[in-house]
Residue frames relative to the residue before (quaternion, step in Angstrom):
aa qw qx qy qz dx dy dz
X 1.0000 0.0000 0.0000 0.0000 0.00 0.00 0.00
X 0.1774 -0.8107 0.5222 0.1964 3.29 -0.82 0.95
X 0.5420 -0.6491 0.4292 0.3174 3.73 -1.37 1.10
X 0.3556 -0.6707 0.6166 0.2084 3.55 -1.40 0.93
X 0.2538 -0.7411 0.5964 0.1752 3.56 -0.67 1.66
X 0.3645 -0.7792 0.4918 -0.1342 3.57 -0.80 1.48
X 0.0624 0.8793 -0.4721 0.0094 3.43 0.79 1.05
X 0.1082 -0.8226 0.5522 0.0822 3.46 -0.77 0.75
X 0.4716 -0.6703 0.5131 0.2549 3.34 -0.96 0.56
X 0.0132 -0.8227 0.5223 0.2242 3.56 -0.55 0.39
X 0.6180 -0.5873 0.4038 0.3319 3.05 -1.68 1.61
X 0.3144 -0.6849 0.6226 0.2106 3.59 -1.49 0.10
X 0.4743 -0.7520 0.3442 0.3017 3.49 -0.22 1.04
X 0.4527 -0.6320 0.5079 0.3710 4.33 -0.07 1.26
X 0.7556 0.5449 -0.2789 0.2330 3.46 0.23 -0.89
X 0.6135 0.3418 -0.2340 0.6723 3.51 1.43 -1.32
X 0.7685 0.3147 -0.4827 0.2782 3.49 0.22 0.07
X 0.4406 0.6227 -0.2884 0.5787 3.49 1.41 -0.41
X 0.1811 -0.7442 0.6180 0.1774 4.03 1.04 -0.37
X 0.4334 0.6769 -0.4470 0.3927 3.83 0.76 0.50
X 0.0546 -0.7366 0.6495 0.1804 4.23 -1.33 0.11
X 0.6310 -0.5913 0.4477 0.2276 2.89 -1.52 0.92
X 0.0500 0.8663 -0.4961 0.0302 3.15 -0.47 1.29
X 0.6563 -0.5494 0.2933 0.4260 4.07 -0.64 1.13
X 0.6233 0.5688 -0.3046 0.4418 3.84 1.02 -1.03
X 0.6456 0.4198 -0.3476 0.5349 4.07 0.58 -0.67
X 0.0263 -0.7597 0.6457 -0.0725 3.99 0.19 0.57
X 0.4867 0.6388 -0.3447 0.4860 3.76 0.95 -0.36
X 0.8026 0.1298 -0.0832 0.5763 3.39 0.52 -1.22
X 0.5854 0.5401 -0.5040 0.3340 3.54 0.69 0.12
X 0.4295 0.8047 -0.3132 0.2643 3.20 1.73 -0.25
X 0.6585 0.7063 -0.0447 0.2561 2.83 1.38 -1.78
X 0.4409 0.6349 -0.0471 0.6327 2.60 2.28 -1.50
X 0.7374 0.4242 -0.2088 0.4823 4.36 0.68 -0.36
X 0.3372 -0.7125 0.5668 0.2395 3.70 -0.98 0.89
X 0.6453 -0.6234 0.2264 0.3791 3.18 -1.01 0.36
X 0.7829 0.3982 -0.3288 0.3471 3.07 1.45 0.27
X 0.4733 -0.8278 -0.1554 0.2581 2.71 1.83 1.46
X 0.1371 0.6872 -0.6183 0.3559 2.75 1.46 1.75
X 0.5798 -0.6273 0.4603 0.2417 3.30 -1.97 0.68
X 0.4360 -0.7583 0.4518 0.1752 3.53 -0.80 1.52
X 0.5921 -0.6055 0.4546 0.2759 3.47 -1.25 1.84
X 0.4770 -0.6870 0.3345 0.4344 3.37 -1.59 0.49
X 0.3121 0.7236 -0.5363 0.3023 3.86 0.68 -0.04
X 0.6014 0.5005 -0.2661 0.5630 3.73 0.67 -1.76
X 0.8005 0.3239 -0.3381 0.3741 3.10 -0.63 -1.61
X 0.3016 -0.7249 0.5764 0.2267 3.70 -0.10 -1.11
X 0.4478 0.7004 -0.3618 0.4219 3.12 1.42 0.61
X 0.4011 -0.6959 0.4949 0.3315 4.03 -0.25 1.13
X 0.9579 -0.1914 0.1458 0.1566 3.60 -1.68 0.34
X 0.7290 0.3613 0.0096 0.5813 2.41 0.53 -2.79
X 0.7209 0.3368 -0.3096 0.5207 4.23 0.76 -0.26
X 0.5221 0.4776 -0.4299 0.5608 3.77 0.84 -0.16
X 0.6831 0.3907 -0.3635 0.4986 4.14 0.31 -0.49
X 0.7999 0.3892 -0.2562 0.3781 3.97 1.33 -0.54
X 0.4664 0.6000 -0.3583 0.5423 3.31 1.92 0.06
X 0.5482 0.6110 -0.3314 0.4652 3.43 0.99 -0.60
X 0.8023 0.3991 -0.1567 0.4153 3.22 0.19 -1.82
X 0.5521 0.4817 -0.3145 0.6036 3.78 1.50 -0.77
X 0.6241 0.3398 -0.5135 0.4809 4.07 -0.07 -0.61
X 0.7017 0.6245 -0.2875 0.1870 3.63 0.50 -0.91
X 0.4678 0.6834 -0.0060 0.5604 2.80 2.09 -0.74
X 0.4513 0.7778 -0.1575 0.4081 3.24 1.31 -1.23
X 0.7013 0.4304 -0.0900 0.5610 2.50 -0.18 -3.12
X 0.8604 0.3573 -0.3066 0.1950 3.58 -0.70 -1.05
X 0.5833 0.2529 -0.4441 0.6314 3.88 1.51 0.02
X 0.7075 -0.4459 0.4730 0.2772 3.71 0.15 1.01
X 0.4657 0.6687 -0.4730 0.3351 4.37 0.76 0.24
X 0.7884 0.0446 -0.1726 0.5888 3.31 1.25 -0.94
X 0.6039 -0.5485 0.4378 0.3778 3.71 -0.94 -0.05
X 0.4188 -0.6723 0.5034 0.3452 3.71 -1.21 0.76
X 0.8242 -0.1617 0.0360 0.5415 3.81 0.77 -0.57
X 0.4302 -0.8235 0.3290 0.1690 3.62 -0.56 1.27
X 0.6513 -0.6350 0.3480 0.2269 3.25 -0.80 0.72
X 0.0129 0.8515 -0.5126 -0.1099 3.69 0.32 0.58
């Protein structure tokens, strides 16, 4: 069997290029950063590098507790 070569495109992280941090107030875009069942999306999915995947976390987390985003959504 012969292997299918599988190019992938790698994402560029919005944040280092945007020269912007994730902050707890933009809930809009922290959204983006949530699955639809509003657990917080791994960095592979998201395409977001490390150092902003450890602050999107710590900011969605933030969120939940002033009540901006939701701890788990109603289905």
């Amino acid at each position: 069997m012969a292997r299918e070569i599988v190019s992938r495109t790698k994402k560029v992280c919005l944040f280092c290029k945007e020269k912007k941090v994730p902050t707890y107030t933009d809930s809009v875009a922290l959204k983006r950063y949530l699955s639809d069942r509003g657990r917080i999306v791994p960095k592979l999915r998201s395409g977001v590098c490390s150092k902003h995947q450890r602050g999107v976390s710590r900011e969605i987390k933030r969120a939940r507790h002033l009540a901006l985003l939701p701890f788990v959504v109603k289905i």
